[in-house]
N, C-alpha and C positions, 0 to 999 in steps of 0.2 A: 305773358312774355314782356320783359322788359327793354327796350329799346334804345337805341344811341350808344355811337362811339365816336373817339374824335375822327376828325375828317381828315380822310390824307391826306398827305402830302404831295404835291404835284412832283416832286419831285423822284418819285417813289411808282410812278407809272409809266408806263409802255404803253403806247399806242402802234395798235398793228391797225395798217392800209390794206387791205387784203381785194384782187380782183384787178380786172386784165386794166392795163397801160399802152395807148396808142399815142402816135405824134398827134392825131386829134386832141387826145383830151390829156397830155400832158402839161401842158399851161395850165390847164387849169386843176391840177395835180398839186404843181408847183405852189400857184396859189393856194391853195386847202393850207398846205406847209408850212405855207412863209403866216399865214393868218394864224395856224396851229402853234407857232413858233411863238407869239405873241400873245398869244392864251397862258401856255405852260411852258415858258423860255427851259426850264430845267427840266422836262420830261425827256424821256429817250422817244424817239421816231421811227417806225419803222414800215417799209412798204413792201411786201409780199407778191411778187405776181411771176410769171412765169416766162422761161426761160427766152422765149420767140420775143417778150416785152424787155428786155435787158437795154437796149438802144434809148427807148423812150422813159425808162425810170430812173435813170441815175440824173444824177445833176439835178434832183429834184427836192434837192435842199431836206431828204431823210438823214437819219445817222447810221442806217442800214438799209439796205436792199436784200432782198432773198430771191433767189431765183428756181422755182421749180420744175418740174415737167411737168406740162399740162396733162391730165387724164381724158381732155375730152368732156363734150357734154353727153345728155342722156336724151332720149325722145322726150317730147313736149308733158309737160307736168300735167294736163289734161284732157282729154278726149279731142278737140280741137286740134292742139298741139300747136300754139300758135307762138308759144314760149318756152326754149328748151330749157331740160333741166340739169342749173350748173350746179347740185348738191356736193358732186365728186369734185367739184374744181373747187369749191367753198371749203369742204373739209380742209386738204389740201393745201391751200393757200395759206388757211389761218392758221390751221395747225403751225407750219413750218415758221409764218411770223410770232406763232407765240413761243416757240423753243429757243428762238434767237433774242428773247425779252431777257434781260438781267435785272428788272424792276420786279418790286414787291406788290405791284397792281397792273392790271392791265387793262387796257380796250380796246373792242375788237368794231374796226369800223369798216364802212366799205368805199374803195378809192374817190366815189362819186358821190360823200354825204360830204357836210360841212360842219364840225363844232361852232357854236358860237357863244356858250355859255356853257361853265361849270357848274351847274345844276345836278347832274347826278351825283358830284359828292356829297350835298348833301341832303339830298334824298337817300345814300348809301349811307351816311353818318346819324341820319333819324332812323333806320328803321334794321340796320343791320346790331342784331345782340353780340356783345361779348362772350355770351355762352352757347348762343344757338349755332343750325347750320349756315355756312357759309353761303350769304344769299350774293345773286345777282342781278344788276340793274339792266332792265331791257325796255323797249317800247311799248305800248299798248297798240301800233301797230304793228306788224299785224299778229297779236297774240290773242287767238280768238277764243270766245266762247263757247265753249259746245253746246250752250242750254239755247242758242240763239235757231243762227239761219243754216250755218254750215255745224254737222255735230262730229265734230275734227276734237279732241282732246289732244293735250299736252301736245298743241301747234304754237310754241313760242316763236320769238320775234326774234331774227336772226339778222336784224339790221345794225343792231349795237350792242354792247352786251359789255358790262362793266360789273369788276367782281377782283377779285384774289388772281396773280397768276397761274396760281397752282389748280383753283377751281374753273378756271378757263380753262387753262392744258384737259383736265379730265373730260368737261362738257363737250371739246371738240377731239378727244383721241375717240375715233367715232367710224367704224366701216363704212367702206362703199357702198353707196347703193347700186344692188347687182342689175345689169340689165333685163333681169323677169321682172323684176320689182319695179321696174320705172315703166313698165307694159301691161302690168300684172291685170285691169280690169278687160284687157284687150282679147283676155280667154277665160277668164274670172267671172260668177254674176256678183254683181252686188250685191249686198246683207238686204233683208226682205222690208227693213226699216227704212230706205236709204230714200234719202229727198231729191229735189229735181238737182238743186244744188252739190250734195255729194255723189250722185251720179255722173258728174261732170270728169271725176278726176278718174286717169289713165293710168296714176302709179299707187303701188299697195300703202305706201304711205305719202303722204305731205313732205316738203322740202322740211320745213320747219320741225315738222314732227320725230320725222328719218331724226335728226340731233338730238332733241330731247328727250325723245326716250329711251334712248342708249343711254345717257347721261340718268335720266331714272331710273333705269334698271338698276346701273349700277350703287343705285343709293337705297333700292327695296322694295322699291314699287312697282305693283303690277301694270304692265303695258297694256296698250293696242294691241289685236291681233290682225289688223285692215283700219284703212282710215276714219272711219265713222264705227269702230267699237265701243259702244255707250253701256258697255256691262255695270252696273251697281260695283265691283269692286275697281274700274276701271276708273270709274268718274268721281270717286273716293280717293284714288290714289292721284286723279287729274286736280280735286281741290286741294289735296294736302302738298301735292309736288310746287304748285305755284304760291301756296299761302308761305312755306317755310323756306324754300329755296330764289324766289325770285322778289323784284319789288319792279311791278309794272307801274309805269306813268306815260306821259303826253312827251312827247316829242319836246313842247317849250318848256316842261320841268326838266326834262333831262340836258337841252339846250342842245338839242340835236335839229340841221336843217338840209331836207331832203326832197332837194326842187321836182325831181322826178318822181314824185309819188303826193304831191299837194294834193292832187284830186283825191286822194284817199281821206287826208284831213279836213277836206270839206264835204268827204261823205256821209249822208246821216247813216247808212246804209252800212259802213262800212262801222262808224262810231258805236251800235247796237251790236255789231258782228264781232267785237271785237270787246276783249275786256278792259275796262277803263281803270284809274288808279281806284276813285271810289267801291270800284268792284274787285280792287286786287285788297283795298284794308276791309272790304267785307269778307272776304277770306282770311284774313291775316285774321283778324278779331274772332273768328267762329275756328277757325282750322289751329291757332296759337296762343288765343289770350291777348291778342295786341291790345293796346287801350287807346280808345278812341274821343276822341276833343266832341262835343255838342253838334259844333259845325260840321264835322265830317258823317255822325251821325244822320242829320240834316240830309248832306245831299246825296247818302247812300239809300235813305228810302225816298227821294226821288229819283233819284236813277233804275231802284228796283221796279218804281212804282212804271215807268218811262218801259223797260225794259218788259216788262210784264203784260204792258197794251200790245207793245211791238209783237211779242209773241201769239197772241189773241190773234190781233191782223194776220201774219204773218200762216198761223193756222185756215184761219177761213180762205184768204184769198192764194191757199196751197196750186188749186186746179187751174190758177191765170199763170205760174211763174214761172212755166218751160215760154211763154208769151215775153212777160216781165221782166226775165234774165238775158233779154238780148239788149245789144248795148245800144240802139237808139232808144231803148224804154227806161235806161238808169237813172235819166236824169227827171221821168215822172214816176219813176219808184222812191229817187230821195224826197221828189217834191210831197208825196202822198206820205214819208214816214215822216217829216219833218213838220208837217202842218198837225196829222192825229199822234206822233208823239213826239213834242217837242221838245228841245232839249231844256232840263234840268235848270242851268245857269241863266 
């Protein structure tokens, strides 16, 4: 596969805001705007939220507002349920901001992230072909790996998402998730495979997942048929769907900054869980032909080699991690992966 196109033009993008607006956190709305305004002066702005939010998002220095009906949220995304799940309001929201885009690019952010650097253009302009498919720029949080701790396929990262307008629109024209589905393991058993970890979740699919693989389907690939589906043709369509259609990287490649999820970026826990850019051009080179530089070679078989301990551990000490998995113990779970597998760099 050959690589590289020029880099758009800022002027040729849409940025859609998408997610709820209160008098609390409309200052600082404002600001994201007035800072965003100062990045890409000639982008179109736009902020998506819903109709109860109309008071507190205008005057918020967008060049559009969209106003929807809220659908409500769904029961907790896990057994716990200590976090509902806003999938139906995300569709929803974004969807409705990307049909009011009139730009030839778009990105899909959420009210409470901050650009601070255009870095995903040209991460989009190295690795997106003129003849391939139409790939999208997303985080490597949290787009995880299923070969890790959690075995979730095609769970991309629905934090940002940079791509074509048109490939936007299709990834998110995407059903609801029905209320059996956000309940489903509640009269369901689990797959006989399932870890303490995917035992955890409450709905038949992941938030992240519910989008992606609607957007899979409709391009060929065989889906999930429950969250932790790890069938051979599953995990075949899970490497070819991310190698040819997405380009995962780091939060500072893409120059995305998202104060409420730090803890994740300083998680080692979370870093192994989750696929890295080295681990997305190790897909891109095996799943497309990409061509890879000496250096990137380098720190993909240290990353494997990183990733390949983690799982070893991660095997033996299985019967501690209903123990492990509670959150006074996270912080000497990252300590124990961070000392036997350390990072790479």
């Amino acid at each position: 596969m050959s690589g590289g196109i020029s880099r758009p033009e800022t002027r040729d993008i849409s940025f859609v805001l998408q997610g709820h607006v209160d008098e609390t956190g409309r200052g600082e709305l404002k600001e994201t705007i007035a800072r965003l305004r100062q990045l890409v002066p000639d982008s179109q702005i736009i902020v998506s939220t819903w109709e109860a939010c109309a008071g507190a998002a205008m005057e918020v220095g967008a060049d559009a507002v969209v106003l929807s009906r809220d659908p409500g949220a769904l029961p907790g995304i896990r057994i716990s349920g200590e976090t509902q799940n806003n999938v139906n309001r995300q569709i929803v929201s974004t969807r409705a901001g990307l049909e009011r885009s009139d730009r030839a690019f778009a990105v899909k952010l959420r009210v409470d992230e901050r650009l601070v650097s255009l870095g995903f253009l040209d991460l989009y302009a190295s690795y997106q072909s003129q003849a391939g498919p139409e790939r999208l720029v997303v985080p490597r949080l949290f787009t995880l790996d299923p070969t890790m701790f959690e075995q979730v396929p095609m769970h991309v990262s629905d934090w940002f998402q940079f791509g074509s307008t048109q490939a936007l629109r299709e990834y998110w024209d995407c059903p609801p998730m029905t209320p059996e589905q956000a309940v489903w393991y509640g009269s369901h058993s689990y797959a006989g495979h399932s870890t303490h970890l995917d035992r955890r979740f409450h709905c038949l699919f992941a938030v992240e997942q519910h989008l992606a693989m609607h957007y899979a389907r409709k391009l060929g690939f065989a889906v999930p048929r429950y969250h932790n589906d790890i069938r051979p043709e599953v995990m075949v369509a899970h490497r070819q769907f991310l190698a040819r259609h997405f380009i995962v990287a780091g939060l500072d490649q893409i120059g995305l900054s998202f104060a409420k999820y730090e803890w994740a970026e300083q998680s080692t826990f979370q870093d192994l869980n989750c696929l890295g850019f080295p681990d997305w051009l190790e897909l891109a080179a095996a799943e497309e032909g990409l061509e890879l530089t000496s250096e990137q070679r380098r720190l993909i078989a240290m990353r494997g080699k990183r990733k390949a301990l983690a799982r070893r551990l991660y095997r033996l000490a299985r019967p501690l991690w209903p123990a492990l998995s509670n959150p006074r113990a996270k912080s000497i779970v990252n300590l124990l992966l961070r000392r036997m597998a350390p990072p790479s760099r």
